[in-house]
N, C-alpha and C positions, 0 to 999 in steps of 0.2 A: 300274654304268657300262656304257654301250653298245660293243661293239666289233664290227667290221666286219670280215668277211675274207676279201677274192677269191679263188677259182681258178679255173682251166682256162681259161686261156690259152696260147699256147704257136705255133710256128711251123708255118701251109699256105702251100700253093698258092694262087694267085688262084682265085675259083672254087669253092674250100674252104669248109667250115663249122667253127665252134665252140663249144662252150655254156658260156658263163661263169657261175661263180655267185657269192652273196653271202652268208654267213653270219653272223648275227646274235647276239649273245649279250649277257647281261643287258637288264634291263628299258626296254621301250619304251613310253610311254603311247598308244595309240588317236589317229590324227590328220595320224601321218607320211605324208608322200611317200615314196618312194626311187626313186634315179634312178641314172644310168649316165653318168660323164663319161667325156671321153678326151684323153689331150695327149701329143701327136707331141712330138718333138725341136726346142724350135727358136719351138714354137707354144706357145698358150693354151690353157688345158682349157677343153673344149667340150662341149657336153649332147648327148647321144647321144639317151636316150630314159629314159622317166618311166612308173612307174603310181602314183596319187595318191592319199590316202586314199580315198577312194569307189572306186577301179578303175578311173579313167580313163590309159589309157593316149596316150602321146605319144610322137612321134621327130622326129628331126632330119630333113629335106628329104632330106641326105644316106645317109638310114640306111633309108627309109621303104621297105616295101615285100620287105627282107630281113633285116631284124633285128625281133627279136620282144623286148618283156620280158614277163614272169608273174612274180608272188610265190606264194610255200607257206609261208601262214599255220600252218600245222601245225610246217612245218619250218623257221620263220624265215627263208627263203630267199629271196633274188631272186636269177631269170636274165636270162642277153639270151642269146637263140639268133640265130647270125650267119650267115647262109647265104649263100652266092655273095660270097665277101670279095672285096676289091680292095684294091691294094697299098696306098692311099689308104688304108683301116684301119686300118693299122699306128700304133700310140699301146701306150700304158700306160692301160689302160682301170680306172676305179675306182668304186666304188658311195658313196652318201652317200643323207644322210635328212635331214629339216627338218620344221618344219611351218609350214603357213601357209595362204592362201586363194587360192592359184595353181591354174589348173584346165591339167590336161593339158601338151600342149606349152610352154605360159609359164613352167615353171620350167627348161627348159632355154636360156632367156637370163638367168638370174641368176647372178651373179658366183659362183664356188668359195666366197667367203668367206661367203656366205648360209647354206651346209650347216654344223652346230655336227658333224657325224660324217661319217667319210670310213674307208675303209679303204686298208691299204696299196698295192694296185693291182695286177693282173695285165699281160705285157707280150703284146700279141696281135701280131705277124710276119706280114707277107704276102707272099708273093715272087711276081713276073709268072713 
């Protein structure tokens, strides 16, 4: 059974970075996405950014440009390195996986319920 596990999240300054991760455990077949949502108080979870079976990576408009993800196929891991945060950040950011024939950026306008794996969530803080 696949389980999903965020850390390092935690409370900066606007301005501030963070490097979130994902941890993986039990078996996964060759094929998955994994991707990076996030949902504020109030809102919808929303797709952040995506590296795709092949390694194409995607981001959200809003993310683009300061937030990185990488996998460590070695170490069943996905990150998103956040750098220059804005208070606008601030979510309950969580990793999930799927598979399918989405290239890049397209899977982050798919519904939360498309993903069958989600992990519990880290809460990422940004104060001006």
């Amino acid at each position: 059974q696949v389980r999903l596990v965020e850390s390092g999240g935690g409370s900066v300054q606007a301005g501030g970075s963070l490097r979130l991760a994902c941890s993986r455990s039990g078996y996964m077949p060759s094929g998955y996405s994994m991707v990076w949502f996030r949902q504020a108080p109030g809102k919808e979870r929303e797709g952040v950014a995506v590296v795709d079976s092949d390694g194409t990576a995607g981001y959200a408009d809003s993310v683009k440009g300061r937030f990185t993800i990488s996998r460590d196929g070695a170490k069943n891991t996905l990150y998103l390195q956040m750098n220059s945060l804005k208070p606008e950040d601030t979510a309950m950011y969580y990793c999930g996986a799927a598979r399918g024939t989405y290239r890049g950026s397209e899977w982050l306008g798919l519904p939360s319920t498309y993903f069958p794996y989600w992990g519990q969530g880290t809460q990422v803080t940004v104060s001006s």
